[in-house]
MARBA-3410 file (N, C-alpha, C, O; in Angstrom, 1 decimal):
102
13.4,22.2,13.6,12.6,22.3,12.4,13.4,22.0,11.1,12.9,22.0,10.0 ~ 14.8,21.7,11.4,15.6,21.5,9.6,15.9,19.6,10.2,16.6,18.9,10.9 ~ 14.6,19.5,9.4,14.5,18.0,9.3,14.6,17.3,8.2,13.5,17.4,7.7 ~ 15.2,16.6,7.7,15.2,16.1,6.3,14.2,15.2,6.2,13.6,14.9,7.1 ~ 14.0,14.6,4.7,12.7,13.9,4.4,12.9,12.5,5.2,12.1,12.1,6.0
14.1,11.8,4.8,14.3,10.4,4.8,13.8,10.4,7.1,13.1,9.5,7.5 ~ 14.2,11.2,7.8,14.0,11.2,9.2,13.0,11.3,9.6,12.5,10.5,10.5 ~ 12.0,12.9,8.5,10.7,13.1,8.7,9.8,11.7,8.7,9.2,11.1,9.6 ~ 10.0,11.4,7.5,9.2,9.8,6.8,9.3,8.8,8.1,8.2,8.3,8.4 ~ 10.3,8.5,8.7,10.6,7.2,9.7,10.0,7.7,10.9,9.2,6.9,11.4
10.2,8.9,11.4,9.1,9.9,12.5,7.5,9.3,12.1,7.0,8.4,12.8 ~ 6.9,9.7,11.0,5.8,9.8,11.0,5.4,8.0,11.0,4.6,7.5,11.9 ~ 6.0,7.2,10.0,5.6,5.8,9.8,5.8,5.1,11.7,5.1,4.2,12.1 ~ 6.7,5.8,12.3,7.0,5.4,13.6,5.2,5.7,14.8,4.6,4.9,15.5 ~ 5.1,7.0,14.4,3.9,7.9,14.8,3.0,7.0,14.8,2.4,6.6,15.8
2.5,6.6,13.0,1.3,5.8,12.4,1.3,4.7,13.2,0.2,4.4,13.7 ~ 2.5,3.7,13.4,2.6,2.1,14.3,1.9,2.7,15.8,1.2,2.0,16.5 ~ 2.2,3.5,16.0,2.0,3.7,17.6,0.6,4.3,17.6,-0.3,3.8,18.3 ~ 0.4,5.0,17.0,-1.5,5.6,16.9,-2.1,4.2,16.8,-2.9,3.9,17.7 ~ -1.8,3.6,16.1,-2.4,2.5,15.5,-2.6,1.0,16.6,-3.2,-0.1,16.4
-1.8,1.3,17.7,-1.7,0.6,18.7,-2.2,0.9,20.0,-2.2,0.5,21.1 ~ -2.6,2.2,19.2,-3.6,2.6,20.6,-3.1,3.3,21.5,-3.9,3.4,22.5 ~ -1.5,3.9,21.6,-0.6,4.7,22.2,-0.8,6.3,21.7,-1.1,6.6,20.6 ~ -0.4,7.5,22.8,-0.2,8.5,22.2,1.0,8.8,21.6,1.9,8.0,21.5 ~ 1.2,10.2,20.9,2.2,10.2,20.2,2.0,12.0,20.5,1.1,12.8,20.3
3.7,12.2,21.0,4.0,13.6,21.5,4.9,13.9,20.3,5.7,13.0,19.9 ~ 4.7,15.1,19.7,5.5,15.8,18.8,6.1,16.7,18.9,5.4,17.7,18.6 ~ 7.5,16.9,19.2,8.4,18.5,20.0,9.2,18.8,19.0,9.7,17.9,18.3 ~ 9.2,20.0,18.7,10.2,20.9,18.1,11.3,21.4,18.8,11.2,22.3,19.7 ~ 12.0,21.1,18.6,13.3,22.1,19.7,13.6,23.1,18.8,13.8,22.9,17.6
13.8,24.7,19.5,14.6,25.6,18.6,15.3,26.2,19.7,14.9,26.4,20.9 ~ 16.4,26.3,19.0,17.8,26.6,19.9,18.1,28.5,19.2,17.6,28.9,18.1 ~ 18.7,28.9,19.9,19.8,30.0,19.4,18.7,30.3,18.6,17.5,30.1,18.9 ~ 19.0,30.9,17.2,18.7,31.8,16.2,17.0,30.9,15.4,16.0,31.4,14.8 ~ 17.3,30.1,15.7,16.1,29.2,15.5,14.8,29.8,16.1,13.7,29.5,15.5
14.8,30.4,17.0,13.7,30.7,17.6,12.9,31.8,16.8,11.7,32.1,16.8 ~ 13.9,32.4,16.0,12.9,34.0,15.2,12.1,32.7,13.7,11.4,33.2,12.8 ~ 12.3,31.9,13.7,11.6,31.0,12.9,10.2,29.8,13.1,9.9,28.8,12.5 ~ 9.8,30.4,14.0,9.0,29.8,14.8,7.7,29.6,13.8,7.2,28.5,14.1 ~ 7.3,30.1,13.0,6.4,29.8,12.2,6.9,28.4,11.3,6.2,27.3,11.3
8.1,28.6,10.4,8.7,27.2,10.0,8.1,26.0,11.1,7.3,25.0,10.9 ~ 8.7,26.5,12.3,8.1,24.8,13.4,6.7,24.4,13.0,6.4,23.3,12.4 ~ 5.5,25.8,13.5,4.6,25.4,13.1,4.0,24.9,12.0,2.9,24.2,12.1 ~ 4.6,25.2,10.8,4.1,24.2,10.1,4.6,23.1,9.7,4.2,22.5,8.6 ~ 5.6,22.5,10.5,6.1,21.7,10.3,5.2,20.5,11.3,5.1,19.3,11.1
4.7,21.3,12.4,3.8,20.4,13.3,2.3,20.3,12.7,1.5,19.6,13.2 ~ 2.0,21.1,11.4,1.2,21.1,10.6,0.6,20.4,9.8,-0.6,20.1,9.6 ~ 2.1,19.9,9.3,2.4,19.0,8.0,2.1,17.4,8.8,1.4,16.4,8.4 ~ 3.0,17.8,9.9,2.8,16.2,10.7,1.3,15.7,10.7,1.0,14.7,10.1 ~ 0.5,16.4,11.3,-0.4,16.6,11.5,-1.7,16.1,10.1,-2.4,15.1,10.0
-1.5,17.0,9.5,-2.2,16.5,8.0,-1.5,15.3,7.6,-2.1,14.7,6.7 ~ -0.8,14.9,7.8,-0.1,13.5,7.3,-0.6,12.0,8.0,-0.9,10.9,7.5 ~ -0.7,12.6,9.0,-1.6,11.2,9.7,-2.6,11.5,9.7,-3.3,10.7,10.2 ~ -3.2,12.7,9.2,-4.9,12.2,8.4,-5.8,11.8,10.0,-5.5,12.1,11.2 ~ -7.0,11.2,9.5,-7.8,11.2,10.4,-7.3,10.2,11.3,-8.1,10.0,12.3
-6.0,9.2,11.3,-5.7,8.7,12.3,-5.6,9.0,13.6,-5.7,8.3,14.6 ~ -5.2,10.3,13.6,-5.3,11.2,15.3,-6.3,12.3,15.3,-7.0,12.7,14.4 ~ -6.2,12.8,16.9,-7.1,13.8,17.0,-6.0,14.4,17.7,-5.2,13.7,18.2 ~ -6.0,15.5,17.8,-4.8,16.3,18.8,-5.4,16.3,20.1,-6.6,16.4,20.3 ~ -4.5,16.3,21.1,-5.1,16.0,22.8,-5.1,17.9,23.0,-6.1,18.7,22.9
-3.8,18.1,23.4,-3.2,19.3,23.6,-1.9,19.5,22.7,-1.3,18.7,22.0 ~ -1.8,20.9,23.0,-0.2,21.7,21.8,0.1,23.2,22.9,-0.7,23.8,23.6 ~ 1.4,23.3,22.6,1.9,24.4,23.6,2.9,24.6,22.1,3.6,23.7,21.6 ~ 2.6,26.4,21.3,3.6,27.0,20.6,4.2,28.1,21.4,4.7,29.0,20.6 ~ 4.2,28.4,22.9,4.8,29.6,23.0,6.0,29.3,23.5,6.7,30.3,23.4
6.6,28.3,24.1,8.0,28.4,24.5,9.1,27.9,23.3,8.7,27.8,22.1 ~ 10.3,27.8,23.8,11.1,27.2,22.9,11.2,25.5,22.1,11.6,25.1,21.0 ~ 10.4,24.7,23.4,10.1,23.4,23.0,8.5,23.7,22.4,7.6,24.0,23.2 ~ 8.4,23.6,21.6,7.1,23.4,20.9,6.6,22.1,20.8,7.2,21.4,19.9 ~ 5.5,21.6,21.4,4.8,20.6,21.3,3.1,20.2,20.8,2.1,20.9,20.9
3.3,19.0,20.3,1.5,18.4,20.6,1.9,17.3,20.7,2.9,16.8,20.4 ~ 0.1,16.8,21.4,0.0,15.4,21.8,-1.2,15.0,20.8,-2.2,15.6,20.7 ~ -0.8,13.9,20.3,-1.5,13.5,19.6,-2.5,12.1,19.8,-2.0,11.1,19.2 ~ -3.7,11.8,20.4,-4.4,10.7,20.6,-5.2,10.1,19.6,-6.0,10.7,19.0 ~ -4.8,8.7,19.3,-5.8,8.0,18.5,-6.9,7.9,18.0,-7.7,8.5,18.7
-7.5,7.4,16.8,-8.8,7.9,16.6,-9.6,7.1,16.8,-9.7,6.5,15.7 ~ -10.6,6.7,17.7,-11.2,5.2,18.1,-11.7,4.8,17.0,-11.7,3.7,16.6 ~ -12.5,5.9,16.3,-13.6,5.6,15.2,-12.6,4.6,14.0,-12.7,3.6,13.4 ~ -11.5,5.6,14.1,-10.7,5.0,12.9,-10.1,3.5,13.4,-10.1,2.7,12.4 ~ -9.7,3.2,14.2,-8.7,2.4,14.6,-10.0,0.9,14.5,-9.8,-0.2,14.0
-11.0,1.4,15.2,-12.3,0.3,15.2,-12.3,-0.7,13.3,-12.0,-1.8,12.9 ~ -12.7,0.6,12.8,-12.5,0.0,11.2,-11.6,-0.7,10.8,-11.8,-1.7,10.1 ~ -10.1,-0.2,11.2,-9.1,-0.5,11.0,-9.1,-2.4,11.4,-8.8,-3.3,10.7 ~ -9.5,-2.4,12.5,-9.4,-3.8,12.9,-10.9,-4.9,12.8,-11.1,-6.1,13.1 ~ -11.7,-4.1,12.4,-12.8,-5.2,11.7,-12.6,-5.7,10.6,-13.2,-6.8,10.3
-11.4,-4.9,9.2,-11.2,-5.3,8.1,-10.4,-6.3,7.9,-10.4,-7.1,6.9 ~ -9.6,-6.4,8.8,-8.5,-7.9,9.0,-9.5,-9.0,9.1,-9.5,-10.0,8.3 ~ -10.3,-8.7,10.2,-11.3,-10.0,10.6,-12.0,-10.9,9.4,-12.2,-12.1,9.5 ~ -12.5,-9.8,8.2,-13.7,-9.9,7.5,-12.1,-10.7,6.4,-12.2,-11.8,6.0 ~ -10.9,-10.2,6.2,-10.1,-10.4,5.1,-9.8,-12.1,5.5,-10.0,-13.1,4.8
-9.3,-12.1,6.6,-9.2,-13.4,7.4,-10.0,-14.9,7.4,-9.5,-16.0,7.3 ~ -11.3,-14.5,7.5,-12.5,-15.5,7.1,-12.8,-15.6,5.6,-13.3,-16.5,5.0 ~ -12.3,-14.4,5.2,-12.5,-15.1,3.3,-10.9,-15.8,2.6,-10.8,-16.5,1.6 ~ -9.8,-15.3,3.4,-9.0,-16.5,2.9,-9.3,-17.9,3.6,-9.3,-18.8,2.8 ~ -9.5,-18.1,4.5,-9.6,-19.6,5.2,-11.1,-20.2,4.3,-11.3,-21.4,4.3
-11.8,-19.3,3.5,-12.7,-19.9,2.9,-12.3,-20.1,1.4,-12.9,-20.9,0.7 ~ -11.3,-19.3,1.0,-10.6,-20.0,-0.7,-9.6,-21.2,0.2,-9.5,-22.3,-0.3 ~ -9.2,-21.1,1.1,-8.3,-22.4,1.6,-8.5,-24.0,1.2,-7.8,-24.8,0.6 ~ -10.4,-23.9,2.1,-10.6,-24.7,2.1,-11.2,-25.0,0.7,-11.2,-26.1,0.2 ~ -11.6,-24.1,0.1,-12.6,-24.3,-1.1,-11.7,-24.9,-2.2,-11.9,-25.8,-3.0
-10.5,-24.0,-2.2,-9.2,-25.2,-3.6,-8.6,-26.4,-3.1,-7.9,-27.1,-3.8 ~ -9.0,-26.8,-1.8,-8.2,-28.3,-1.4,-9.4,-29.0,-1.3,-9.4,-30.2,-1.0
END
């Protein structure tokens, strides 16, 4: 759970590529030794993940009672659908200024 921003940031932007491709995305905390009486820090740290990708995921499953704390995180069809009709629609209106200034 002592994760710095710049690691956090490339985690999640890494998370977003892979949601977005239609892959799950598993999220583990390790707490070792003395780490473990801080177990709430994890959770909101799997919190934060979580509100960060927004409605891009839906959570599958999450296990907070052992020492590896995890979730799994699955894609959001509804979202991902939109996601890829808007390229399509962006795509047919450049090829139509293309032709239209030559």
């Amino acid at each position: 759970f002592n994760i710095d921003v710049h690691d956090y940031s490339v985690r999640l932007r890494q998370a977003q590529k892979f949601l977005k491709d239609g892959d799950k995305v598993k999220i583990i905390v390790n707490l070792k030794g003395r780490e473990n009486e801080f177990r709430n820090n994890a959770i909101e740290l799997l919190g934060r993940f979580q509100n960060d990708l927004g409605e891009l995921a839906t959570q599958e499953n999450k296990n907070f009672r052992d020492r590896n704390m995890f979730v799994i995180l699955v894609p959001n069809k509804t979202v991902l659908q939109k996601a890829q009709e808007e390229p399509k629609k962006k795509e047919k209106s450049v090829a139509a200024e293309v032709s239209a200034s030559v």
